[in-house]
N, C-alpha and C positions, 0 to 999 in steps of 0.2 A: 504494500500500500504506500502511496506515496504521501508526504510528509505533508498537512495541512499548512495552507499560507493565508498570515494573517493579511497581504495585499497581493492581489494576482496580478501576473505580468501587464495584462492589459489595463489595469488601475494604473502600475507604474509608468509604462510607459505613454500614458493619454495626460499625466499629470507632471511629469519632468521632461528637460533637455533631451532626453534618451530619444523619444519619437517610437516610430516601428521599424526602423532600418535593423537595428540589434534582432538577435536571434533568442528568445524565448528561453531557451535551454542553457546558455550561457550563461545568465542573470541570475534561476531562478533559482539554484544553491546558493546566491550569494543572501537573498530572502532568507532564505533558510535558518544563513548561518549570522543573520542580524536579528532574527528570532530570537534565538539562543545566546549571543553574545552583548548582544544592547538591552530590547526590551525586558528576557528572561529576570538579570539581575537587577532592571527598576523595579518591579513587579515583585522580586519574589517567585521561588519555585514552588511555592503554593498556591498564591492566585494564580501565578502563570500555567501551570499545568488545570485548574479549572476553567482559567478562561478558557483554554485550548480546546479540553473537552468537551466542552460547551458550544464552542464553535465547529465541532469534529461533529456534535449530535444536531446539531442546528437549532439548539435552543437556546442560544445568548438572548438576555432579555434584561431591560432596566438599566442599570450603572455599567457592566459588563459590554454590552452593546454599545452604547457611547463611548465608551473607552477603546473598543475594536476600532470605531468609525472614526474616531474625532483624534485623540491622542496618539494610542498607536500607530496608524495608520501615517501618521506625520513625523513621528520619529523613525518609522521605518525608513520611509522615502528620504530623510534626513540623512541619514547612515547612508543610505545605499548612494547616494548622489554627492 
């Protein structure tokens, strides 16, 4: 199974300098590995692994979901660019 991403390629790419010329496959470990390296230890490997799951089950809802959408989502692309 492959490893859930808290922003999908095409999120990154529609909202940064990258565009669509870059190749999908390239990037998307590097998501991955700002998953685990940036947001992992702001969070906590206790919310972070419920977020996770949550978003793995598609029930993020309330504070969780804002925090997917709003915060993380910004530090992600932050890191990655």
């Amino acid at each position: 199974m492959a490893e859930f991403l808290f922003i999908t390629p095409a999120e990154m790419t529609s909202t940064t300098i990258m565009g669509g010329n870059a190749d999908p496959d390239l990037y998307r470990l590097n998501i991955a590995n700002v998953q685990l390296t940036v947001i992992e230890p702001l969070l906590g490997t206790t919310l972070y692994n419920k977020i996770l799951a949550e978003a793995e089950a598609a029930t993020l809802s309330g504070n969780q979901l804002l925090s997917i959408k709003h915060w993380q989502n910004t530090q992600l692309l932050l890191a990655l660019c």
